[in-house]
Residue, then its C-alpha position, 0 to 999 in steps of 0.5 A: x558526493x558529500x551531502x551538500x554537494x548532493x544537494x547543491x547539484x540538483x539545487x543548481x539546477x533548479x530542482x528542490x531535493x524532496x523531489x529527488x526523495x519522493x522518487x526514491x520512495x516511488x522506486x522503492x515502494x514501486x518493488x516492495x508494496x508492488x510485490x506484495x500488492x502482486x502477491x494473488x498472482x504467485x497465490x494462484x501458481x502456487x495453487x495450480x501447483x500444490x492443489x493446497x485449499x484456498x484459505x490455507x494458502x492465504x494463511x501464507x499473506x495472513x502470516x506476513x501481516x501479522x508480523x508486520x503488525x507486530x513490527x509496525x509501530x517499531x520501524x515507525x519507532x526505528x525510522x523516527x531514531x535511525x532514518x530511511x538511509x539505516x532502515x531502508x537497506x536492512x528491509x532491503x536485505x529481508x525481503x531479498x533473503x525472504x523471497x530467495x528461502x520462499x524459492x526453496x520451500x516444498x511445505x506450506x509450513x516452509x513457505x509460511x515461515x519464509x514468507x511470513x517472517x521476512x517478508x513481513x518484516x521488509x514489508x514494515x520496514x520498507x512500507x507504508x509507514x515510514x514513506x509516508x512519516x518521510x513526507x511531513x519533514x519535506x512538503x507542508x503545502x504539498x503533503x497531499x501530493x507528494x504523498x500520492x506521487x510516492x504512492x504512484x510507485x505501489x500501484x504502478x509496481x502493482x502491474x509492472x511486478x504482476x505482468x512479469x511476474x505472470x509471463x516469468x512464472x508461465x516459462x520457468x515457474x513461480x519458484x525461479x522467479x521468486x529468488x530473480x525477485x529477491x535479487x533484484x530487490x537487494x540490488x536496487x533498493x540498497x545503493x539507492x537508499x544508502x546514496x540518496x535518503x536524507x533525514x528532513x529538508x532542515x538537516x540539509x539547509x532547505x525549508x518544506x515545499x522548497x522556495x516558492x511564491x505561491x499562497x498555502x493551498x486550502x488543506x484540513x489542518x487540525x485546530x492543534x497538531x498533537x506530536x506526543x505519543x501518549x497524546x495522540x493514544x488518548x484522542x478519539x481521532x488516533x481510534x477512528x484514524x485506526x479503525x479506518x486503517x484496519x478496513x483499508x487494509x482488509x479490503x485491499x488484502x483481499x483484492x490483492x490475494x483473491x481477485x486474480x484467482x477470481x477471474x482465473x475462476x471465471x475462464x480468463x488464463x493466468x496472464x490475462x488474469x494477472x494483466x488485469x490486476x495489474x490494470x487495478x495498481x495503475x488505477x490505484x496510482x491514478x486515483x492517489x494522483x487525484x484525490x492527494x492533491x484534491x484533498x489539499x484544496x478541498x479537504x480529506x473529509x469531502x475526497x472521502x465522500x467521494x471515494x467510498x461512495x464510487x468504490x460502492x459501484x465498482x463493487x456491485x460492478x464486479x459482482x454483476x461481472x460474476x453472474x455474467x456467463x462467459x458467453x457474453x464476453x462484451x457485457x463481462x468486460x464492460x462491466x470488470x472496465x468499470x469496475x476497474x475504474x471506479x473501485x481502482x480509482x477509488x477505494x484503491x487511491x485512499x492511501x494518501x488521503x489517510x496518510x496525510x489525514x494522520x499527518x495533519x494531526x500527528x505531525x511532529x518527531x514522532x510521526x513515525x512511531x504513530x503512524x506505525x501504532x495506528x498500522x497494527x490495525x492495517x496488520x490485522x485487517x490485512x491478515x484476516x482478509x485473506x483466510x477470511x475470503x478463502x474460507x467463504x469460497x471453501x465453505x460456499x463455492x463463491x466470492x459472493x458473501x466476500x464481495x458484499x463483506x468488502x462493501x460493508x468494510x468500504x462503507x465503515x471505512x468512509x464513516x471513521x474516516x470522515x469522521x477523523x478528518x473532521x474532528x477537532x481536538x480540544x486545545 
């Protein structure tokens, strides 16, 4: 089909096209962040396998997020000058090459190289960034929304990679599964990205949000919106939205690389472990299914408040989980319920708050580029979690001081963000 055949298709029947966008983008984001958000569940195969200490293992995670922050602001520069349907199958390409060559390893060094290197650039060119600089050119009104139902795909890819990837590695090893991965990931993502990406709702005829009669929803819009790479640099906001981010991705990449080998620690088996884990990705699509929409109509500051504040419970929850004996089994998961639902709902479903925080005050041709700028943080965050919180276990023997730093990093994170969102620039 051309173009305007495309669009015309799916506008006769009543659907406006930036839908059919928001769900290639859960598709993709579904295999891509899903994988990588499901990373703790291959972390710990590896660990069975190689006997390798736990923060050198994580240098492996740390590997890729320092490429990626290296790579971030330059797929938000590349998505802003090409777009998704030139990027996206590159990414597609580097994360099924990466994945394949991880399969074949025997060293650390091996799989560090691999996975680090390709991985993390497929995880820039395919992540965060440019997903979301893809919202702003198709929803205005329902920024917070469209944003959250893309995200859904991280945080449902989350359990569905993390639940098959625990039974494929149970019967032929986490190696095997691995390369299945990488094929998968180059045979879906390219053809639909390559039929289905359009640049922006103006390229193709349409107007943001679609024809609709209904009134603008309450949203925190800034009093200018500062598009301006240089601008946007020298504004306090652009500092805070970056310290924020650099917190999200800390907390997020130690949950994701050591929370499956922390209950595997307590007595529960793999599978169960990583099910789980996989139980905190449906929550993370839950809670961004709630606060992106929320956040349009009461502003990202208040959802802020929120999330921190019930992400601090279900951070106590799972330190109380931790003391539990395994005796009591009742206690032990009415607790790890709680904190699944509080934490995972919460902390866990910030993205798209954050994303379209940095959207209503950076919106413009280089939304992209911008948003990579402020994921350098989210690269070095992501990239010291990891070893930071293996190499507490290695030195003490406990996730303790790790949880309690988590808590701290949840806490700054509210501060700069609220902050940020409640700023106004000068004109």
């Amino acid at each position: 089909m051309k173009t305007s055949r495309l669009i015309k298709w799916f506008g006769t029947r009543g659907i406006y096209y930036g839908w059919v966008i928001v769900a290639v983008m859960f598709v993709t984001l579904f295999i891509s962040l899903g994988f990588r958000f499901a990373f703790g569940v291959f972390y710990s195969a590896i660990l069975d396998e190689t006997g390798w200490l736990r923060a050198d293992t994580a240098v492996v995670v740390s590997a890729s997020m320092i490429v990626y922050a290296c790579t971030a602001a330059l797929s938000g520069y590349l998505f802003d000058r090409l777009g998704a349907r030139v990027l996206f199958p590159i990414g597609a390409l580097c994360m099924g090459a990466g994945l394949m060559l991880c399969s074949k390893t025997d060293s650390l060094a091996g799989l560090t190289v691999s996975y680090g290197i390709m991985l993390g650039i497929s995880y820039a060119v395919l992540g965060f960034i440019p997903h979301m600089a893809i919202v702003p050119r198709w929803f205005a009104r329902r920024r917070g929304l469209a944003s959250a139902a893309s995200l859904a795909g991280v945080g449902l890819g989350s359990l569905g990679i993390a639940t098959l990837s625990a039974e494929l590695i149970v019967h032929i090893g986490w190696r095997e599964t691995m390369w299945w991965f990488g094929f998968a990931a180059m045979v879906v993502l390219i053809p639909i990205n390559l039929l289905f990406h359009r640049h922006s709702a103006e390229h193709v005829g349409l107007v943001p949000d679609g024809p609709s009669t209904r009134s603008a929803a309450r949203t925190t819009a800034p009093a200018k919106a500062v598009s301006n790479i240089g601008d946007a640099v020298r504004t306090p906001t652009f500092w805070l939205l970056g310290l924020s981010v650099t917190m999200i991705g800390l907390c997020n990449m130690i949950v994701v690389v050591h929370q499956t080998r922390m209950l595997v620690d307590m007595g529960y088996g793999l599978p169960l472990a990583s099910l789980i884990f996989g139980m905190l990705g449906v929550m993370r699509a839950t809670g961004g299914l709630i606060w992106g929409p929320l956040s349009d109509r009461i502003g990202r500051a208040a959802c802020v408040v929120v999330i921190c504040s019930i992400s601090i419970v279900g951070l106590a929850l799972l330190w109380l989980t931790s003391l539990v004996p395994a005796e009591s089994s009742v206690l032990r998961i009415a607790l790890l319920s709680g904190y699944l639902l509080t934490f995972g709902i919460g902390f866990n479903g910030m993205s798209p708050v954050y994303a379209s925080a940095v959207a209503d005050k950076f919106a413009g041709k280089n939304l992209g580029t911008i948003l990579g700028l402020l994921d350098l943080g989210f690269g070095l965050g992501s990239a010291l979690g990891p070893w930071w919180a293996g190499w507490m276990f290695d030195r003490y023997g406990s996730y303790g001081g790790v949880i309690l730093g988590v808590a701290l990093a949840v806490v700054l994170t509210g501060f700069t963000l609220w902050t940020a969102t409640r700023r106004r620039e000068p004109a």
